[in-house]
N, C-alpha and C positions, 0 to 999 in steps of 0.2 A: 912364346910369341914367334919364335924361328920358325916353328914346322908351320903356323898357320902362315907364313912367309914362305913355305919352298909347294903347302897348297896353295896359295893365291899364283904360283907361276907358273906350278904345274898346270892348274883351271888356266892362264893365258895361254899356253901353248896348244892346250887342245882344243880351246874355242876358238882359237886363231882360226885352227883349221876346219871349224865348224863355218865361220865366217868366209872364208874361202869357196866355201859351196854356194855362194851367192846366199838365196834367203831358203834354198832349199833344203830341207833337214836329211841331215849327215845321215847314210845308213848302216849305223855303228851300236854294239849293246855301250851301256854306259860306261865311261873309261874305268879306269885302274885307280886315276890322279886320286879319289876319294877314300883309296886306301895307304896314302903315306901316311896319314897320322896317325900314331899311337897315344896313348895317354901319358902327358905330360903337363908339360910351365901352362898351356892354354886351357887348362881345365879352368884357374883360378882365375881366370875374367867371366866366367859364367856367374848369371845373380843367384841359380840358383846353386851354387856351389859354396860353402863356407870357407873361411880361413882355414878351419879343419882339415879340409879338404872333402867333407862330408856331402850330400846333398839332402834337401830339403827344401820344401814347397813353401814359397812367401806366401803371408797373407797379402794380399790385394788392397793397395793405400785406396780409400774410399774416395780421394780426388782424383784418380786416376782413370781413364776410358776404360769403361766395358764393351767387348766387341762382341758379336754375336757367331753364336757357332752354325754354318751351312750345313744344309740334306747336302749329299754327295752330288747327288746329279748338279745338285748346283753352282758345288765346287768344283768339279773339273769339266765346265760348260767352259766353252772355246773362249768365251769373254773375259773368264777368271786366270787365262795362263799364267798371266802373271805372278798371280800370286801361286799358282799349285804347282808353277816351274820351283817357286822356292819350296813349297812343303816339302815334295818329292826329291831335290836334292839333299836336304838335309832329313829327311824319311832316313835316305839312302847312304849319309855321311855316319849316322845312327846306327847305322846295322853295322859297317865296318869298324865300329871299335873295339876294342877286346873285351872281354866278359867281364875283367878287372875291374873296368873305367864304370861307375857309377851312372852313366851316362849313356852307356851302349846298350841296344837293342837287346841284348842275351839279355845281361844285368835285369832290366827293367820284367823283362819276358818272366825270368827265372822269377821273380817276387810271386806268381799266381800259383805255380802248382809244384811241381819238383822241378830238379833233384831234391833228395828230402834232406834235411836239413843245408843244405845251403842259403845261407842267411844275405841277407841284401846292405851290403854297402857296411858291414859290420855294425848292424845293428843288432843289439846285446837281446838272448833273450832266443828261447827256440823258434823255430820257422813258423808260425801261427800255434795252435792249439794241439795239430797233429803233427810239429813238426813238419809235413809235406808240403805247407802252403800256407801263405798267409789271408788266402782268400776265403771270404765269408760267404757260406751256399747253406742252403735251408735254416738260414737262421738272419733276424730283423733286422740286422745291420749289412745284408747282403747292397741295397741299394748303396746308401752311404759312403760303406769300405771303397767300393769299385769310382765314388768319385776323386777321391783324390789321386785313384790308380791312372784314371785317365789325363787328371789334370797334370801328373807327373808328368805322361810324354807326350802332353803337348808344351809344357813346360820347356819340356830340353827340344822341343822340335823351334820351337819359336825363338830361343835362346841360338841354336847353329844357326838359322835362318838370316838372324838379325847379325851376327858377328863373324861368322863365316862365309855366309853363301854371298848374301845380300855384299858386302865389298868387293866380289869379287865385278861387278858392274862397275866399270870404270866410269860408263858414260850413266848420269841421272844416280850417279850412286844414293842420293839422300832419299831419294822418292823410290830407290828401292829398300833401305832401312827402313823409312818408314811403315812403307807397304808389310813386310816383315814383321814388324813390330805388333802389328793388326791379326796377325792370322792365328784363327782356332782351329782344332782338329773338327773335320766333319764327321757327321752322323749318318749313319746309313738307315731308313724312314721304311722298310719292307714292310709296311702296310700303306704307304701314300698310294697315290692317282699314279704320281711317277713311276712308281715301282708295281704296278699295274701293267703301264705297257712297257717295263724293263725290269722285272725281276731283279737281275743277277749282273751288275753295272761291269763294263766292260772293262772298268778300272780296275777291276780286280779279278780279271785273269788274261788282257791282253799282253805280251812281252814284251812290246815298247812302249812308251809314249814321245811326244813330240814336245819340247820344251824351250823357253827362251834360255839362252846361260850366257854369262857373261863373255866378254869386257862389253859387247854393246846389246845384247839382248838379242843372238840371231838361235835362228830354229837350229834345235840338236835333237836327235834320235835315240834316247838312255833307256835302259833297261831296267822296268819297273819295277821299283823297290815294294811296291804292294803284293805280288803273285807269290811269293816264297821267302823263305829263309834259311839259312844254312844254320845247323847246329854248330856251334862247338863241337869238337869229338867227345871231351868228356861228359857234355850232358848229354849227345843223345846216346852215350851207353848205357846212361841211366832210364832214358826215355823210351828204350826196346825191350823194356819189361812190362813198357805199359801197351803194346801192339804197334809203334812207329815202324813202318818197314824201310824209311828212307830218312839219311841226314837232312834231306832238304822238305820242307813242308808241304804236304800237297792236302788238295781236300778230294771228299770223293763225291759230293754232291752239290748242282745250285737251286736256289729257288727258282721253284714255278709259280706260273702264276694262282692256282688252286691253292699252293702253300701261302703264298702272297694273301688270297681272299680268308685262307682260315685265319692266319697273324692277324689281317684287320678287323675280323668280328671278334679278336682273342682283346687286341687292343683298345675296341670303341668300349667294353667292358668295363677298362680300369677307371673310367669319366664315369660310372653310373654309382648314382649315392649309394646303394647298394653292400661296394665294398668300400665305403668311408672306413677304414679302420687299416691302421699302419702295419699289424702285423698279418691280415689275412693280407694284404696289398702285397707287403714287401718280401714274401717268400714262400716255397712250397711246404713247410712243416705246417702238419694237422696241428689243428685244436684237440685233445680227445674228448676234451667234455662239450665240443660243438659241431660233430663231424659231420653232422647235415646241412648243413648251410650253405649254402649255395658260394657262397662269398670264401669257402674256403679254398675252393677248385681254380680261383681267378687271381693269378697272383703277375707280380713284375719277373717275377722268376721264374713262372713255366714259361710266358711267352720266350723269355732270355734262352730258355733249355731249350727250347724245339729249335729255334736258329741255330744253334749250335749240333742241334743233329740234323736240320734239315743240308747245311754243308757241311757236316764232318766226320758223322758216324761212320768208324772204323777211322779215321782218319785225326792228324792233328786236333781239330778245332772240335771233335765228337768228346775229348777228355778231359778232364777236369787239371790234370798232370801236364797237358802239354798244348791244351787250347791258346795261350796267352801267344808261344812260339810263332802263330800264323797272322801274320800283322791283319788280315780281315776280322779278328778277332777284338782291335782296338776299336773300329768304325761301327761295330755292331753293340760294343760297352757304352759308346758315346751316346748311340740311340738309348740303350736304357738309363740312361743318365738323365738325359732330355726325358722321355717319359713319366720316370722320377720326378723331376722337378717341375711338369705340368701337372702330375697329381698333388704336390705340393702344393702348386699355387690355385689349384681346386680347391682344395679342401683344409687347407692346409694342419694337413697330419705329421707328424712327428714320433722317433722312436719312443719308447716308453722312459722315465728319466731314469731307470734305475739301470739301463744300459745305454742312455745316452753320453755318457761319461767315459766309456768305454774307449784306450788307446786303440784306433787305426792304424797298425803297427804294419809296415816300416815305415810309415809317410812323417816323417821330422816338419817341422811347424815353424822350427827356428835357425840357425845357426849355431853351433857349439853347445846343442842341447839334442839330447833322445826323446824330449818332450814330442809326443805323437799326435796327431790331427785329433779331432773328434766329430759326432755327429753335431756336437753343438756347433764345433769350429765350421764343418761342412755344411751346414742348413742349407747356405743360399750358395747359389752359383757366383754369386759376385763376389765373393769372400778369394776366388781362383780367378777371377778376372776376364768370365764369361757369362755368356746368359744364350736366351734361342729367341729365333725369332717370332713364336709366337708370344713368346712374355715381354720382348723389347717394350712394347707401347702397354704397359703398365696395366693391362691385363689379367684380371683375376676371380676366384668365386666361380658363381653360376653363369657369371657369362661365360666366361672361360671353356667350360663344362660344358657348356651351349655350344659353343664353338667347334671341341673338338668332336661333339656329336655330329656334328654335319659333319665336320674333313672327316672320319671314318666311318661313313655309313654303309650298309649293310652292299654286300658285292655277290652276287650268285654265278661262281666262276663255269655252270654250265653256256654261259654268255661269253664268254673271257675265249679268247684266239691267243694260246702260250706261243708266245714269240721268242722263248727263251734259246736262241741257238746253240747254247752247251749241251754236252751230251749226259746225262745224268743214270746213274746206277740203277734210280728207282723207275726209270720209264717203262720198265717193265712191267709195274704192277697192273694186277687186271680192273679198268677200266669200262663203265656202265657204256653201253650203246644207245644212246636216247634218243637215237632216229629213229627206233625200231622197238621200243619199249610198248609194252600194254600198260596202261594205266589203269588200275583197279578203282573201285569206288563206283558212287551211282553218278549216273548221269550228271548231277548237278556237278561233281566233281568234276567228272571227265570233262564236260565241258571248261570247266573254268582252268582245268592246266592246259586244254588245248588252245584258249583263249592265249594263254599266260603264252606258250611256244610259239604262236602262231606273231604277237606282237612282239617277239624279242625278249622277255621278261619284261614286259612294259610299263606296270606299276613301279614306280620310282620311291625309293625309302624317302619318308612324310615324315615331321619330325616338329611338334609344335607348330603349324602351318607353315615350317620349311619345307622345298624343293630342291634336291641337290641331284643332277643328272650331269654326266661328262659327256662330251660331243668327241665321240673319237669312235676308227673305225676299228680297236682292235679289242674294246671290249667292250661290256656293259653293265651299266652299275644301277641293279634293282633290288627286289627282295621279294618271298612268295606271299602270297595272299590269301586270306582269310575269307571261305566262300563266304557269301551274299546268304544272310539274313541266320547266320549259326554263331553261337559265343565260344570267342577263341580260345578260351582257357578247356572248353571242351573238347578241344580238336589238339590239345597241348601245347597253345602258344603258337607263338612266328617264327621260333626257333626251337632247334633241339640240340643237347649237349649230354657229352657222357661224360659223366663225374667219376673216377677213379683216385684209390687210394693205395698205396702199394709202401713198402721198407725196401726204401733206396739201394739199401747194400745185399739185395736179395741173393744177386750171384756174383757180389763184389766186381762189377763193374757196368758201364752206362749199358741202358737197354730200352729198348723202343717200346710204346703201346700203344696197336695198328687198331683199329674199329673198321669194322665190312659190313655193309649191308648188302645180304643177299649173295657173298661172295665178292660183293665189287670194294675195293678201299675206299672209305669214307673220308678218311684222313686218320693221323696219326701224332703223337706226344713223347716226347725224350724226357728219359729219367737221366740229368747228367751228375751221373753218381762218383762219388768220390771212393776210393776204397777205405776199406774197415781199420780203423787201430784195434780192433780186437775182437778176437772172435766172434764174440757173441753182441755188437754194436747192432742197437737197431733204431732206423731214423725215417718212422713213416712221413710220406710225405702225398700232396693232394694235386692234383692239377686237373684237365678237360682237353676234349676234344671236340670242334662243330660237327655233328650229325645231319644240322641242318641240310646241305645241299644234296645230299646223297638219298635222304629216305624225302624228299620232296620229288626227285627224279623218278623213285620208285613209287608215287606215288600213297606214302605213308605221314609224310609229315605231320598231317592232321589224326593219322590215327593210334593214337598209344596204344590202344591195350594191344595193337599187335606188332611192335617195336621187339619184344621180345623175342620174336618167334626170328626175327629175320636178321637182328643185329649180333654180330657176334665178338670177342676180343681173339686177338692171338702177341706173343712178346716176340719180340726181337732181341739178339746180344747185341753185342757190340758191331759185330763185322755183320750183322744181317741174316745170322740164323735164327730160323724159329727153335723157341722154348718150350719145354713143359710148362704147362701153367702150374703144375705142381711143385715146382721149385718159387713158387710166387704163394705162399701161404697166407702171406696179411693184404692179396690185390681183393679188392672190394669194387665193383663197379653196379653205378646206379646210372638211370637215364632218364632226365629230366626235361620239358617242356619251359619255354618264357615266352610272354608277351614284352617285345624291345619298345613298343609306344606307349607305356605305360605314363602317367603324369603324376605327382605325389599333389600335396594340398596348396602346393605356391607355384603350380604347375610346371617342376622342375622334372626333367626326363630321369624314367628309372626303368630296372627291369623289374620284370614281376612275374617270378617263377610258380609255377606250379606245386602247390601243396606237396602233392600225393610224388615219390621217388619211386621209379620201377625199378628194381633192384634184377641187375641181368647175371652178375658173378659175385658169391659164388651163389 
């Protein structure tokens, strides 16, 4: 209790002189005061800390408030200061503790990938499966594992928040406890509306932010605990075997808004009955005795994988070894967490039982026991003492289903004005000119895309006689059309998608899969591949790419049989060179047509893929 004593004086002396500045915010990175404490006597007033001294995740007393977890944009909108002055101080009190302390930013980081065998908090027992990690990837309890990962740090974030930060407000001290006591870790929504006309949220790469801090709540200027992180020294010696080039965390990509439109027709996906089934849902590993199915291509884990390479490839967050290090990494867990538990409450699917039993190792469940979470423990989010806000109002099934089919309706980012101000690696790719494009086909065609350009994309996605159009000038949200008086399964659907299958560990580490039509990038999928325990390890796995936007520009989308001639794959390593495809022996790529307005017999929306697979490689 001393040293949270000489922090509470240290935070007086420097807000003193924050307050000093009238109400204008100090132009200072954030002090030092945040790193007098080491791990000591104050560990043992945390709840989640045992007499042990051990940590581990309470259950959630059923009489107790569920709070709901924010989209980002929501949380750091100027209205919420309040409370995301507290997250980010204690964000930021998190990363200064030492690797030792259970509680510190390394510590928690270290649980996901390497150093290999460094065990968490001395829990008994090797580092996951491979020793390297205790994180679960192409296999069904990838969703599950990663919630009690998340609900971990915001566990110990809400915990400093409430006992640390929050006293240090001299004046309203209770109403700032409280308010602490309420906060969930945000989610980052890279398929919403919001992230539409804001990609790549400023939270997470500006170097300040503007914050209340205590004794009276005046504006200070700290240095955003979101942008990076510093290694340890000893882990990142371990971490420069896997391509880090710097102790401190950087990425080398953000989203655009095109990435943004693929994510959201990757996402409106997971709502379609379709893929009612837990294991094609909850990860990339093929079926082999059902590798045609369309439902194997669509999982929670390739969306999860391409975010992960659309900011990271070569980079922290592109590996499976050192992704967890870049704190953008928790904000983007929490999204698939939240998406998780709205297919749950769709449909509600669950692991199979004979791995649902299965210890989530190192998440402790108790005090003075190794006893480990499980899927069963994890089912519901209120079990951690959260929920989202689409399930708050008691929300579930087909409406549900209903629902998120409208928020994710179809986006044709030839409409979309990238507002994304970062500068990104990939804007070099070569890029379709459709001011200048011939459109092939007969007349009926050409007329009807020039209709289609001429109004903006102006048929809006229809969805059980829904209407869902955004009034904004910076993009627009349509879908392409089905000429006048032709059956759309003949023309291959409203959409097009490349279905690929490929063994993850092909060149023992992650690697990209680009699609071009006609030489222009279609879009692209991240294989975030873990390395091999052994030679000869092999872990096929399934995921997709939307074709759609690009062979409608080229005017193709209606016509298969000539998709082959003009779409092509090529692989990427890790840092962004091209591969032999020859080194890819088990990639299999097929290309497939759906109708997204399909209706089943209780007229619940589905997709409805096209029989026949055009098979493009090998």
């Amino acid at each position: 209790m001393q040293l949270i004593g000489v922090l509470a004086a240290a935070l007086a002396l420097i807000q003193a002189t924050a307050m000093a500045s009238n109400s204008s915010p100090a132009s200072n990175a954030y002090p030092d005061h945040i790193g007098v404490h080491r791990a000591g006597a104050e560990r043992q007033h945390m709840s989640a800390i045992g007499t042990d001294g051990q940590m581990y995740i309470p259950v959630w007393k059923a009489s107790d408030a569920v709070y709901s977890r924010q989209e980002v944009h929501d949380f750091f909108a100027p209205k919420n200061i309040r409370a995301y002055s507290l997250f980010l101080q204690a964000f930021y009190y998190m990363k200064t503790l030492p690797e030792t302390d259970p509680r510190s930013f390394a510590a928690i980081a270290n649980i996901h990938g390497e150093p290999e065998g460094l065990t968490y908090d001395n829990f008994p027992g090797p580092k996951g499966d491979s020793n390297k990690g205790y994180c679960k990837h192409a296999d069904p309890l990838f969703p599950l594992w990663h919630r009690p990962y998340i609900a971990l740090i915001e566990t110990v974030i809400v915990e400093i928040a409430t006992t640390v930060i929050a006293p240090t407000y001299t004046q309203n001290t209770t109403q700032w406890v409280a308010l602490a006591k309420t906060i969930r870790f945000p989610y980052w929504d890279y398929a919403s509306d919001a992230a539409l006309k804001d990609p790549y949220p400023a939270i997470f790469s500006q170097p300040s932010v503007v914050i209340l801090v205590g004794p009276s709540g005046a504006q200070f200027t700290m240095e955003n605990p979101l942008v990076s992180f510093s290694l340890p020294e000893d882990i990142y010696d371990e971490m420069q075997s896997s391509g880090m080039r710097s102790q401190d965390t950087y990425r080398t990509g953000a989203l655009s808004t095109h990435e943004v439109a693929q994510t959201r027709a990757q996402v409106r996906l997971l709502f379609d009955t379709t893929l009612e089934d837990w294991f094609a849902f909850s990860n990339t590993q093929m079926d082999s005795g059902d590798s045609q199915n369309p439902r194997q291509f669509h999982s929670i884990e390739g969306i999860h994988n391409n975010i992960h390479g659309y900011v990271g490839s070569g980079s922290y967050m592109g590996n499976p070894a050192s992704a967890s290090y870049d704190p953008i990494f928790y904000f983007h867990h929490c999204n698939i967490d939240r998406l998780t538990a709205l297919y749950q409450a769709c449909f509600n699917e669950f692991p199979d039982p004979s791995i649902a039993n299965t210890p989530l190792t190192p998440f402790r469940i108790r005090p003075g026991s190794n006893d480990a979470w499980t899927s069963y423990d994890s089912n519901s989010t209120r079990a951690f003492g959260y929920t989202y806000p689409e399930l708050a109002n008691g929300t579930r099934g087909t409406q549900l289903a209903r629902s998120l089919y409208q928020t994710y309706t179809f986006v044709d980012p030839a409409g979309i004005v990238d507002t994304n101000p970062n500068g990104r690696r990939r804007d070099s790719v070569k890029r379709r000119d459709i001011s200048t494009r011939d459109v092939g086909g007969s007349p009926t065609m050409y007329q009807k895309a020039t209709r289609y350009l001429e109004k903006g994309l102006a048929k809006a996605y229809s969805l059980a006689g829904f209407r869902h159009s955004i009034e904004a000038t910076t993009f627009t949200e349509n879908k392409p059309t089905t000429p006048a008086g032709t059956d759309a399964a003949a023309f291959g659907g409203e959409a097009a998608y490349a279905h690929y299958s490929v063994d993850m560990h092909s060149i023992d580490e992650p690697f990209t899969v680009v699609f071009k039509v006609d030489g222009y990038t279609a879009g692209s999928s991240y294989v975030f591949a873990t390395r091999k325990n052994h030679h000869n390890d092999v872990m096929v796995i399934g995921s997709s790419v939307v074709l759609t936007f690009e062979l409608y520009q080229a005017g193709l989308l209606h016509k298969p049989e000539e998709w082959k001639k003009h779409v092509t794959v090529e692989l990427r390593d890790f840092v962004g060179d091209t591969v032999d495809l020859k080194r890819f022996p088990t990639l299999n790529v097929i290309l497939r047509g759906c109708l997204h307005d399909a209706e089943d017999k209780d007229n619940n929306p589905y997709t409805k893929w096209s029989e026949d697979a055009i098979q493009l490689y090998p």
